[in-house]
N, C-alpha and C positions, 0 to 999 in steps of 0.2 A: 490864729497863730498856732494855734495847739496841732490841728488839723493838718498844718504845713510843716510842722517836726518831725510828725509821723512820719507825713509822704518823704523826709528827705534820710530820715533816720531807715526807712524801708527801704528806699534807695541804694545808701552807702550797705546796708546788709548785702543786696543782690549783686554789689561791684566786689563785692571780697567771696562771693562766693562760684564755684565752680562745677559743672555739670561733664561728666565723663561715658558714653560710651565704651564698653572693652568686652571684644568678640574672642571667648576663650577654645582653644581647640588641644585637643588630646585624649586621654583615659578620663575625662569631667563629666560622664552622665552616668546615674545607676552606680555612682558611686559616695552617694553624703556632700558633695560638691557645692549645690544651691545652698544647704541649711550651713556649710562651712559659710558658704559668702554672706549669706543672713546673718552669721552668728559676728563673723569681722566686723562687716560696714554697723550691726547695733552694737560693737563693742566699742568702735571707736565715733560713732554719732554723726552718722552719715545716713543720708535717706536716698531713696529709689526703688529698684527692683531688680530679679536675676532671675529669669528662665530659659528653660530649652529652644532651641531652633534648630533646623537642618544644618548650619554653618557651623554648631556649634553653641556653649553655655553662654548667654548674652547678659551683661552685667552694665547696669548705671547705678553710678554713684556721683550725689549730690553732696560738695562740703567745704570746706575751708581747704585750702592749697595744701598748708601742712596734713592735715587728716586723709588725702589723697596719696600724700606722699608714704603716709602711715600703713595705705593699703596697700600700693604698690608693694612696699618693702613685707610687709607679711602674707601679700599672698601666695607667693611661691615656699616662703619658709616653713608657712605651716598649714601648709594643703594638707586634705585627708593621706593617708597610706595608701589607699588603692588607687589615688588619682594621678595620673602625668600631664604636667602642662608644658604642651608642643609648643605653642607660640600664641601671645596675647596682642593683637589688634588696637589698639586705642584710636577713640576720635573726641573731639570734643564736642560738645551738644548742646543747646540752650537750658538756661536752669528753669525747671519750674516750681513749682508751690507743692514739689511734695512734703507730709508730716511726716512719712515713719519711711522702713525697707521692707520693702513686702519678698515672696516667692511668688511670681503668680504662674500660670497656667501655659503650658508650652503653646509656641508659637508655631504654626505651620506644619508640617510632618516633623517633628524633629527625632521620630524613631530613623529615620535615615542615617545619622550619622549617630546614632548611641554607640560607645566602640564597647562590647561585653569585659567585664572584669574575669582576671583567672578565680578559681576556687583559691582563697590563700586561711593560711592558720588563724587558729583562736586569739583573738588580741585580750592583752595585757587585761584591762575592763573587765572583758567577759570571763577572764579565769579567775581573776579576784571573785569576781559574785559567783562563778561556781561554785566554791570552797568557801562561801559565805555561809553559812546557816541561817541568815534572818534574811536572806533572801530570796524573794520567790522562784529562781529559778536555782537553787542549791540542789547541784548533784545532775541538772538537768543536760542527757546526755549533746543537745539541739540548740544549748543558746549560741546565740551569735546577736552582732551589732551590723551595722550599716559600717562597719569598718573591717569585716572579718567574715570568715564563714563559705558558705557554697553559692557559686553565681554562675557560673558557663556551665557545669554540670547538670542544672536543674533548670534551665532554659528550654523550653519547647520551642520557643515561638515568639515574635518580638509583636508589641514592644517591651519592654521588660518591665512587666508590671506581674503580681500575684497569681492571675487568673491564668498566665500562658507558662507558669511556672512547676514545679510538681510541687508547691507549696499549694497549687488551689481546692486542694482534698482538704485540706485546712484552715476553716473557718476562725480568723482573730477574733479570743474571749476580747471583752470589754479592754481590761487593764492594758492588752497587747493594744489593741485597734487603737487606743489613747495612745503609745505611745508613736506608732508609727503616721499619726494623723501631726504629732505635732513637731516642727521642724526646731526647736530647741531641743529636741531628745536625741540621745543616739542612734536610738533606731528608726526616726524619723526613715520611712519609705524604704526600711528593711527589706524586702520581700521576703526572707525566709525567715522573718520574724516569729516565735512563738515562744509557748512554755510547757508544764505542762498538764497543764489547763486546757489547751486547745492543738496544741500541736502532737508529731511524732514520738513514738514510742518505742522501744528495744522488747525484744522477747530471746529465750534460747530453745533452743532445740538440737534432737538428737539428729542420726545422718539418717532415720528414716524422715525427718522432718515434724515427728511426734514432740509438740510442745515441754519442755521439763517447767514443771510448776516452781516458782521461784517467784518471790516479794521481792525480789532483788537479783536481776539477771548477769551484770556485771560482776556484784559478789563472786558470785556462783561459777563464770567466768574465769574469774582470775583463782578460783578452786581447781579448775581442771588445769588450767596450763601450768598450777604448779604442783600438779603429778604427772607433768608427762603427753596429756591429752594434744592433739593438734585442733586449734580453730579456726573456722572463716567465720570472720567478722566481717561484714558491713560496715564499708566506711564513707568517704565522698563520692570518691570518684570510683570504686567499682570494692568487692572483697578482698581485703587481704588471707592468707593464709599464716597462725600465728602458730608461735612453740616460746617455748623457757628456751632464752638462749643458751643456760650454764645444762642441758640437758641431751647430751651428747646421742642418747640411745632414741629421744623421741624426734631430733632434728636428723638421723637415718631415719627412720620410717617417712619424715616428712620428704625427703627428699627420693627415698625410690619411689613413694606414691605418686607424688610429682613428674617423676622423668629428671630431675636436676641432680644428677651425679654427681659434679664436684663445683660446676659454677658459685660463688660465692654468694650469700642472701646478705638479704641487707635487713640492719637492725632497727629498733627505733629503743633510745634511751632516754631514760624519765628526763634528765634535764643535761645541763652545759657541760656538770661535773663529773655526772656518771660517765658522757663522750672523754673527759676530757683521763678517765681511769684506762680509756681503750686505745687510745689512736692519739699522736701527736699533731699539733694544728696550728697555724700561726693565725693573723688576725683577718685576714680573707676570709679563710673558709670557717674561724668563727662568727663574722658577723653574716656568714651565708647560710650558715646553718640556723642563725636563730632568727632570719629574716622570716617576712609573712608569707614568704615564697615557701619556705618548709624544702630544700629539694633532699635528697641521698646526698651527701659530700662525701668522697674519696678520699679517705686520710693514710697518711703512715701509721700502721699501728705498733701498739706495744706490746712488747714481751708481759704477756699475764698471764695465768692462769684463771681468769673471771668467769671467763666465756670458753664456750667446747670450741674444740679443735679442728671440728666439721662444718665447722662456718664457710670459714673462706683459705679452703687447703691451697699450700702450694702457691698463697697471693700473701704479696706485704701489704695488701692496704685492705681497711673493709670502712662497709658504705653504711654513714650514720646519719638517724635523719630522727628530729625532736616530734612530741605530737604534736599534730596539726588539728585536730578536732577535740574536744571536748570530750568525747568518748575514746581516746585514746588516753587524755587526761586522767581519765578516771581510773582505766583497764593499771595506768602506771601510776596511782598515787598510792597506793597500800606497800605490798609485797611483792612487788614484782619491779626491779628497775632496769632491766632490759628485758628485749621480747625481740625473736626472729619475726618479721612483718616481712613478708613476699607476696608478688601478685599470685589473687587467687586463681587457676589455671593450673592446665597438664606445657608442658613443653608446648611451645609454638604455636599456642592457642590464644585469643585474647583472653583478658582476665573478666571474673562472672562481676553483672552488675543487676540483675534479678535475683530475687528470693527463691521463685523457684527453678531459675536457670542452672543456680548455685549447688540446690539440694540434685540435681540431676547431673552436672558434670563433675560434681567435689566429693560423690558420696562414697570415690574411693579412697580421698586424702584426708577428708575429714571426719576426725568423732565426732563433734557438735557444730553447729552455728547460733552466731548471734548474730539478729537480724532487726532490721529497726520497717517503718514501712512507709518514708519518704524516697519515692522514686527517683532514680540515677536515670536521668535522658541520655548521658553521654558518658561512657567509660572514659575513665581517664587513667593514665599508669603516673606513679611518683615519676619526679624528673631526677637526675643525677647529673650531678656536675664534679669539676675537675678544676683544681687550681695548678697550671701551669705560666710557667716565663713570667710568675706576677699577676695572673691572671684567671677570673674562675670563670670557668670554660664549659657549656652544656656537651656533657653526652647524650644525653635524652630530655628532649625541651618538652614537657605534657603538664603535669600540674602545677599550679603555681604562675606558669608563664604562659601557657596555652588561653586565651586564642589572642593574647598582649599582641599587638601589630607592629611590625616593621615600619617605622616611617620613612619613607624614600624626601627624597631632594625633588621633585615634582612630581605632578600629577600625572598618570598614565593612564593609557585602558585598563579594561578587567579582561583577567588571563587567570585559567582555574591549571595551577601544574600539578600534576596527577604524582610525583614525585617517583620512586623506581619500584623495585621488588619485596628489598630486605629497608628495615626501619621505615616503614614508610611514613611517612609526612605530607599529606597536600598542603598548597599555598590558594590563595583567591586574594585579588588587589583589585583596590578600588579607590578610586582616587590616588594620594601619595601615601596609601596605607598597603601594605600586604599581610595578611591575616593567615597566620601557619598556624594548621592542625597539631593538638597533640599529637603524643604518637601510637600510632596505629598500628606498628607491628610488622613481622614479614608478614607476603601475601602468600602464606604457599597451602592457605587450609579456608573453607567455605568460612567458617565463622570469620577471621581474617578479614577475606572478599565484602563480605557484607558490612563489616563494620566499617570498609572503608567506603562502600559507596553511601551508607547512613552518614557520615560524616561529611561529606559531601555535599549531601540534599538536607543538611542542618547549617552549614556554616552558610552558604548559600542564601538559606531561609533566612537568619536570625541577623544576615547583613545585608540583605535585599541586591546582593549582584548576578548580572547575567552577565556572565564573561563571554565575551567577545571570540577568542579564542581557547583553547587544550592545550598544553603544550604535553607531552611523554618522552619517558624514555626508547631512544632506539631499537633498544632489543623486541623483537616482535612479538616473544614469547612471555613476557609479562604480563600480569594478568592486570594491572592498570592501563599498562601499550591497548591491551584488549578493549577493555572496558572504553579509553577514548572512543577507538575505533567504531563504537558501536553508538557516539553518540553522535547530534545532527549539529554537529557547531565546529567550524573548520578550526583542524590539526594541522599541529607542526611537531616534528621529531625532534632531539633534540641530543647527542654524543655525549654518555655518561658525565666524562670527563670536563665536557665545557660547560656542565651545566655546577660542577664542583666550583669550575674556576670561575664562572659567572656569580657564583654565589658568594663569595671572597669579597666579589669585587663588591658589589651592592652594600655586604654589609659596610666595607669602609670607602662608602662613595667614592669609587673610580668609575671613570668610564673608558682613558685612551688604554691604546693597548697595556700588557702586563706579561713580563714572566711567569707562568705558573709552573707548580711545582704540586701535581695531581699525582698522591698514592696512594692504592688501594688497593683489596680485591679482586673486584669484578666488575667490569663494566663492559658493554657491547660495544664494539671500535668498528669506526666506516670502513673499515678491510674487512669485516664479518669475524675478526680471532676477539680475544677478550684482553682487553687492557685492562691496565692497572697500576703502570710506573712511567709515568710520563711525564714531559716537559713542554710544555704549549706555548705557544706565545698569540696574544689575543683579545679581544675584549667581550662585548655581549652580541655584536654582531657576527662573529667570525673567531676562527683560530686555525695555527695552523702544528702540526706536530716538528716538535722540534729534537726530539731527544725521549728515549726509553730501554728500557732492559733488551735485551736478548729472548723473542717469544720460544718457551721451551712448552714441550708436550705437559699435557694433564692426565694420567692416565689414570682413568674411569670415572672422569668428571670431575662430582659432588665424593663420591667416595674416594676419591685422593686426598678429597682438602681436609676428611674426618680422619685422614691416616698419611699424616707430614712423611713417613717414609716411605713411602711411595714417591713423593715429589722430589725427594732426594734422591731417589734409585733412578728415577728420568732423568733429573737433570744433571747426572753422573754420566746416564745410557748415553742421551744427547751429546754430551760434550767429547766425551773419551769413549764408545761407542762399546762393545765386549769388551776391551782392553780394560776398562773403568778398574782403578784401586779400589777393592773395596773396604769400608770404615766397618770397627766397631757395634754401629749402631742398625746393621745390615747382617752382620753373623748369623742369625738362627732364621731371620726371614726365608722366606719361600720366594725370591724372588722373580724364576722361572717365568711363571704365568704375569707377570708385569712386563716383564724382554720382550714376553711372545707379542702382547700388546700391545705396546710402542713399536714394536719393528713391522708388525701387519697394519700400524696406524688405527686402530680400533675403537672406536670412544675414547681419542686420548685428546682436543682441541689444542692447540695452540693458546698462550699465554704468555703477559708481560707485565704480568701483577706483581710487584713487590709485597702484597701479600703471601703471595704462594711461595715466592724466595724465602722471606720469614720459613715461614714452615719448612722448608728447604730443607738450610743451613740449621736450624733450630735442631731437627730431625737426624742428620748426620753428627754435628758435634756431641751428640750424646743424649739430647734435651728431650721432649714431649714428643711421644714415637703415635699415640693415636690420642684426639683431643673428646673433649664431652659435653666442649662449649665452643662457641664462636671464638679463634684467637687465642687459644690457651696455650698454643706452643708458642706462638710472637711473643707470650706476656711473659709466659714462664720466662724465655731465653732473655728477654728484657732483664730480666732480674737481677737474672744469673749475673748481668753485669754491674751491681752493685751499686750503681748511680755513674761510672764511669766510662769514659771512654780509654780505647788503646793508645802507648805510646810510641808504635809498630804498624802504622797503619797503612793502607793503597791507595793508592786511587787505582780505581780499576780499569784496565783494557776498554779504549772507546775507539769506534772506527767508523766513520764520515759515510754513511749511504745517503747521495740525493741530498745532503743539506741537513743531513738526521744524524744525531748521536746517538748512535747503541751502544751503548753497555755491553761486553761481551762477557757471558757466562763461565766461557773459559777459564777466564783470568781470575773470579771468583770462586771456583771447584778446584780449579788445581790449589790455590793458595791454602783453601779452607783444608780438603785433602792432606796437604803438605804438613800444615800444621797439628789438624790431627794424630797423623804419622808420629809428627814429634812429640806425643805426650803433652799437648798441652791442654788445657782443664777444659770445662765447658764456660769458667767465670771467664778464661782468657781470652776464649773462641765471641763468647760474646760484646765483649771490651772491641775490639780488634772487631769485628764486622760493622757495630755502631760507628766505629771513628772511622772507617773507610766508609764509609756511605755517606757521611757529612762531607768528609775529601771529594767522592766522585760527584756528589750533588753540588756543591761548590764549583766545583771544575767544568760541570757540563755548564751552570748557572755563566759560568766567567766566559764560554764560550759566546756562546749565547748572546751577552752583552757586547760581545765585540762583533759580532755579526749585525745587531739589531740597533744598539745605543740605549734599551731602555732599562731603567735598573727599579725597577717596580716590582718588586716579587710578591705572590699571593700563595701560600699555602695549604692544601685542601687534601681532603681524603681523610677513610679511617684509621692509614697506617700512621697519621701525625696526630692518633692519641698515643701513642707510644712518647713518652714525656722526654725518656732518655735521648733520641734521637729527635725529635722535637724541640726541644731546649739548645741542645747543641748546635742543631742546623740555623736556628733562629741567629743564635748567639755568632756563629762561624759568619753567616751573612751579611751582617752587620756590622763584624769589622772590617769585612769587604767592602763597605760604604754602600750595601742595596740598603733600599726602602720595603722592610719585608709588614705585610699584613696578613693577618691569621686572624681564625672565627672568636667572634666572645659573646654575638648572639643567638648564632643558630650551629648547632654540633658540624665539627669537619667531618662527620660521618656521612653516609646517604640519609642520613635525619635531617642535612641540609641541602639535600639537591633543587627540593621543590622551588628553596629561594631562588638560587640560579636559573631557576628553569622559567619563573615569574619573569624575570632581568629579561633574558632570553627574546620572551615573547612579545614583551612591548616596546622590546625595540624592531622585530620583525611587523608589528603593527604601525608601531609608528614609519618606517621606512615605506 
């Protein structure tokens, strides 16, 4: 009898109990994941197992119905920070006789699908035990946890374990290797796990690279920056170049040494409070600044006197960004609570991520370095964001969020897009994932070149894809167009423009046709002139031009767009020919040898950039006559308009070619001319061209809809970081009843072409 209580009492346990399969797929490997699940299912008394496979982290759990339901509900809640979970799988399974939950040993290849974590900041944890005293790693510039710290940067080579890491020069003492062995600890399978004891070390040195003897390097450190000295420090993702922000005389030296004349540098301040003495911020962009992302956030700044003058001239906003390492922790815990932090570089160069690449290209910017001697496999720049229309917006997606994947709505081929000239960006997709490049920079300099094709033959490596296809930009004179060109895997080209609107689309899953609304710069147009203010209508297989400016002359290229009054004196020449009124902002020019070149046609292209208009009009009403950075007169003249638009505004002359709306130039020079004439400011001039460009952009958009039917609008380009017109345009379209969608994961700049150029390609595969 006894015998048979058992067998029935064994019984009734195995009918109440439940056996669960759940296939997890997203950012879940290499990132604390498995010992998360371990730590749930023994917290709430659930047995099984959880390891890696190619499909993904694979989880059974054995337990009572309610204790199922316990897991479910907490395991999205309180997933690791660096983890994202895509989508969970469940099946049910037969129960067995497991005791306990184990982690066992991965299944199959499962480095195939590992998706790499960004480099992201020092978590809460590990800065407590920095500033701990009884603990072993107190002051240690290198700790980190399996929740924080460097991960894509220090990646050789997959799978992502120790040995393919720049962590494998560093042999774990005892205490480390215990902790990374056992999956109850934090740093449970840390890979950059150390102390120091066994790991990475900081030293300083002069700009011959002559050791300075120092018990204490950081001390020492924060001695020189606050007399004045400038530093390249060593950080994750490549050097920064550092100064006393409140030190007006050493941040001139730093900036002619540099080549950065008046572009504004971005800071990094001890914590929320000291940002919060500089720059106004509402609840966005404070929890994006103090996210583990770490990016630059663009803020309105305040009227201080805290900070020199020479930061961020002639701009309302400057770019604040917390420490993200531990060694920046430290540089700000004493005496120092702001610090200029700029990438370390001359103009147009990447920034240095070797010790002695540093002492060789910095050693005319820099008095000292401080250098540590854990190797950077992969430069990385801070990333900088932008909170517009409610939303924080990338201008530059690289650390923090580099090499985080796009997930798309199905599975596609693999398509490597080589992305364009300026900002570059490559993409590589694989499966429903697309893996974007930090950012890499223009291409117009050998180091440049090379870092973007090592970046390439790393992303490639560390995610195991051979794309099928290249996709490039049209222009043939690019030196990624080249580089495809030269390799052995079929090309497709690809129209600046639609690889913009392509990219719109993607990020907010469309696929039928759309309105777009593409303004820019520069882009190569299937007519061979340069576009830049267009209106398409299209999708990823196809588009067709629906509406754009008036192409006027550029005379002398690249040297027009460094000197906005030039592009006024053309599109003055152009429109009203000798006759042209002339402005103000033209009196003491030489304008002679500009006339002779536009009228012989001389190195002057064709153009229909709304960028160059910017510079235009900017250029004439009074504003930014020669710039020192990308945009400087757009932004200036932006300003000028105080967040407002005109209550005086056009819509401007459009006339029907072929089924095209043009914009005619006319109607915008005489008017602007006119107005000038009258005395009026440049804040008015400004006012007054923003709110007529939301007019004419509406006006063309309403055409458009009435030809086509579709009221899907996609906005793209870099002239829509311009927030004022931005906002409005958004805002104006919307009570026109469109459906407008804009970026908020990958920048409207050419920092996001690559996306679109991914879209692009595998639908030409797939077809």
């Amino acid at each position: 009898m006894v015998g048979l209580r058992k067998c029935q009492k064994s019984s009734l346990v195995a009918k109440t109990l439940l056996r669960r399969r759940l296939t997890i797929n997203g950012i879940v490997q290499g990132v604390g994941f498995r010992p998360f699940i371990y730590s749930l299912a023994r917290d709430i008394g659930l047995v099984g197992s959880v390891y890696n496979t190619s499909d993904g982290v694979k989880v059974e759990i054995q337990g009572a119905p309610a204790q199922l339901t316990a897991f479910d509900e907490r395991l999205r809640s309180e997933a690791p920070p660096l983890s994202t979970i895509i989508s969970v799988e469940t099946e049910d399974v037969s129960v067995r006789n497991d005791t306990s939950f184990v982690i066992v040993a991965s299944h199959d290849n499962a480095s195939v699908s590992t998706l790499i974590s960004p480099d992201v900041a020092l978590c809460h944890d590990c800065k407590t035990e920095l500033f701990d005293s009884k603990n072993r790693r107190y002051l240690y510039p290198f700790i980190n946890c399996t929740n924080c710290g460097p991960r894509y940067t220090i990646i050789e080579n997959i799978p992502y374990d120790r040995p393919f890491t720049s962590m494998k020069h560093f042999p774990l003492c005892e205490p480390c290797a215990a902790e990374y062995k056992n999956p109850e600890d934090r740093r449970f399978h840390a890979q950059p796990n150390a102390c120091p004891q066994c790991g990475p070390r900081v030293w300083l040195t002069n700009s011959e690279g002559e050791q300075i003897d120092s018990s204490d390097p950081i001390s020492k450190t924060i001695e020189l920056l606050n007399v004045g000295q400038v530093l390249a420090i060593k950080g994750l993702g490549g050097f920064h170049l550092a100064v006393d922000a409140t030190n007006t005389e050493a941040i001139s030296r730093l900036r002619h040494a540099k080549g950065r004349d008046e572009k504004p540098l971005a800071l990094m301040v001890r914590d929320i409070d000291a940002a919060l003495e500089l720059v106004e911020m509402n609840k966005d962009e404070k929890t994006t600044l103090l996210s583990i992302q770490a990016p630059i956030v663009l803020c309105s700044s305040k009227a201080n006197t805290k900070i020199a003058s020479n930061i961020a001239p002639g701009n309302d906003r400057l770019g604040l960004m917390l420490p993200y390492t531990p060694l920046h922790h430290l540089l700000l815990s004493k005496t120092l609570d702001i610090l200029i932090m700029t990438s370390a570089n001359f103009t147009e160069e990447p920034i240095c991520i070797d010790n002695n690449e540093a002492l060789d290209r910095l050693s005319g910017i820099a008095d000292f370095f401080l250098m540590h001697d854990r190797d950077i496999y992969l430069r990385s720049d801070d990333s900088v964001v932008m909170e517009m229309s409610g939303k924080i917006r990338p201008i530059r997606r690289s650390r923090g969020y580099a090499p985080r994947p796009i997930f798309l709505r199905e599975k596609g081929p693999s398509v490597l897009a080589v992305g364009g000239e300026l900002k570059n960006v490559i993409g590589l997709s694989k499966d429903d994932k697309v893996f974007l490049s930090q950012h890499i920079g223009d291409l117009e300099n050998l180091e440049a070149f090379e870092f973007f094709q090592m970046t390439i033959a790393h992303i490639q490596r560390i995610f195991e894809i051979n794309p099928e296809l290249i996709v490039h930009d049209l222009h043939p004179e690019y030196l990624s167009t080249k580089w495809a060109r030269d390799q052995n895997i079929p090309l497709l080209g690809v129209q600046h423009h639609h690889a913009h609107l392509a990219s719109c689309m993607i990020e907010n899953s469309l696929d039928e046709p759309v309105i777009g609304i593409i303004m820019d710069g520069t882009g190569y147009g299937t007519d061979g002139t340069i576009w830049g203010g267009e209106f398409l209508v299209g999708n990823a297989n196809s588009f067709e031009r629906k509406g754009h400016f008036e192409p006027m002359p550029l005379p002398g290229g690249e040297a027009a767009i460094k000197s906005p009054w030039r592009i006024g004196l053309s599109y003055l020449h152009q429109v009203f020919g000798n006759s042209f009124q002339s402005v103000p902002a033209l009196k003491d020019r030489d304008i002679q040898p500009i006339i002779q070149m536009l009228e012989a046609n001389i190195n002057s292209p064709m153009t229909s950039s709304c960028g160059r208009l910017f510079d235009a009009v900017a250029a004439l009403s009074g504003g930014r006559q020669e710039i020192r950075y990308e945009a400087q007169a757009a932004i200036e003249f932006m300003q000028a308009a105080n967040n407002t638009l005109g209550k005086d505004n056009s819509v401007f002359d459009i006339r029907g070619e072929n089924d095209i709306q043009v914009i005619q130039m006319s109607s915008i020079m005489a008017e602007l001319v006119s107005r000038i004439h009258s005395g009026k400011t440049l804040t008015h001039l400004s006012q007054w061209f923003h709110g007529s460009l939301v007019e004419t952009f509406s006006h063309i958009t309403n055409i458009i809809r009435s030809a086509t039917g579709l009221d899907k609008v996609v906005l793209s380009g870099g002239v829509f970081q311009n927030r004022l017109l931005f906002e409005s345009l958004v805002q104006k379209l919307e009570e026109e009843k469109y459906q407008v969608y804009t970026h908020r994961e990958v920048p409207t700049n050419d920092g996001g072409i690559a996306l679109g150029q991914v879209f692009i390609g595998q639908n030409y595969l797939r077809k």
